[in-house]
C-alpha positions, -999 to +999 in steps of 0.1 A: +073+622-125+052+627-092+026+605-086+002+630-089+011+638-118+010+603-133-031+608-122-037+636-135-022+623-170-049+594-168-080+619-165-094+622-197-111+657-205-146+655-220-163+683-235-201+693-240-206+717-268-238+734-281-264+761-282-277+775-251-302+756-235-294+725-247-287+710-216-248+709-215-248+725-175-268+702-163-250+673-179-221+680-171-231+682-135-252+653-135-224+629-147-198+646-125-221+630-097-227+596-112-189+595-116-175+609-092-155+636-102-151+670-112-163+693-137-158+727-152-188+749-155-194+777-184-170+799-178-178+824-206-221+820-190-201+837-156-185+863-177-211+871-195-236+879-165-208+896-147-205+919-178-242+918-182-235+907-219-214+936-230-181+917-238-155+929-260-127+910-282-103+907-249-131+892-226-136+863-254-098+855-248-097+860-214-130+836-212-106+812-229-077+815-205-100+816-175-118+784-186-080+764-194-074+777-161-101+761-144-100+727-163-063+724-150-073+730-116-101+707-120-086+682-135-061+680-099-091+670-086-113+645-115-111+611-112-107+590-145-134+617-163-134+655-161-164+665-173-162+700-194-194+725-203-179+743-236-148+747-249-126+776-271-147+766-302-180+775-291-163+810-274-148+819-304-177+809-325-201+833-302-179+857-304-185+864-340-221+854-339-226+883-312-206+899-329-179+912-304-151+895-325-144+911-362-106+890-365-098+868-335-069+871-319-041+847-326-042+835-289-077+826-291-076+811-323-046+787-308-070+778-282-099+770-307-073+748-329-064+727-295-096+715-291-095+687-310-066+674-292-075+688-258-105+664-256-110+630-256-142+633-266-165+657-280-205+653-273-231+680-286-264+684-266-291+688-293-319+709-294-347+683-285-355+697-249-376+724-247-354+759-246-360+778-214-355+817-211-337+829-182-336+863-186-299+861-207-307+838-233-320+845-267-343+827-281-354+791-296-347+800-330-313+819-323-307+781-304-313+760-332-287+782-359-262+781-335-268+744-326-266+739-367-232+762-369-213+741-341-220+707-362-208+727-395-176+741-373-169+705-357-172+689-386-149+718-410-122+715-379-126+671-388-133+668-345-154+637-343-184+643-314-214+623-306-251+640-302-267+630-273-303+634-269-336+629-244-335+630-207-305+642-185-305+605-178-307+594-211-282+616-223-262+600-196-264+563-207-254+578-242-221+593-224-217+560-203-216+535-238-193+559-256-169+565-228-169+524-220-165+517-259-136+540-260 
């Protein structure tokens, strides 16, 4: 085994899940700094504006490749963390949601079920900050059902996460005593 590859097996993937506007971009970023490392932004947030929201069942699995595709090539570059904004879950649970996606695909449904293997650690930003439009989003209530149907698919798929909440920073510290407990 090359040496590189004996690093990359020690960088543990951490995910942020949750509604939009909860904070998980700006996490993710924020503790990619403090660590040192990389992260993988919202791959289906790129999609989706390039598409201009108009995504059909094929986009939500090629959301999913694109984004396992990006984590590996960030993950060459992470150092002990690599910091992860959504995951397979949340695409596929969106996808029926917006509802683009009548029966997933099997491929996308095999990327959902790795998750909880996939990750070291699941976190889900809650909905305490105040939800900012931005033109794409939809709207504070639409926020808090999704934030509410992540915890019920988390929990129904038995993935343990933590909820952080408050401040970028405080959020942080959460991330920090979970990650050093582990």
């Amino acid at each position: 085994m090359a040496e590189q590859d004996v690093e990359m097996d020690v960088v543990e993937k951490i995910v942020f899940v949750g509604a939009e506007s909860t904070g998980k971009s700006t996490l993710v970023e924020y503790l990619a700094r403090q660590f040192d490392t990389a992260y993988v932004p919202e791959i289906g947030r790129l999609v989706w504006e390039e598409k201009q929201g108009k995504l059909n069942v094929d986009d939500y699995v090629d959301i999913a490749v694109k984004h396992r595709q990006a984590e590996v090539e960030a993950q060459a570059r992470a150092r002990r963390y690599l910091f992860v904004d959504t995951s397979a879950l949340t695409t596929l649970l969106l996808g029926y949601e917006f509802g683009h996606i009548d029966q997933a695909p099997a491929e996308l449904l095999n990327y959902a079920d790795d998750c909880k293997q996939r990750y070291a650690h699941h976190f889900v930003c809650a909905d305490d900050i105040p939800f900012v439009q931005d033109g794409v989003r939809q709207n504070e209530d639409w926020r808090g059902r999704i934030h509410k149907l992540v915890l019920e698919d988390l929990q129904a798929r038995g993935i343990a996460y933590t909820i952080v909440r408050g401040t970028v920073e405080e959020r942080a510290e959460q991330v920090r005593r979970v990650l050093k407990a582990a």
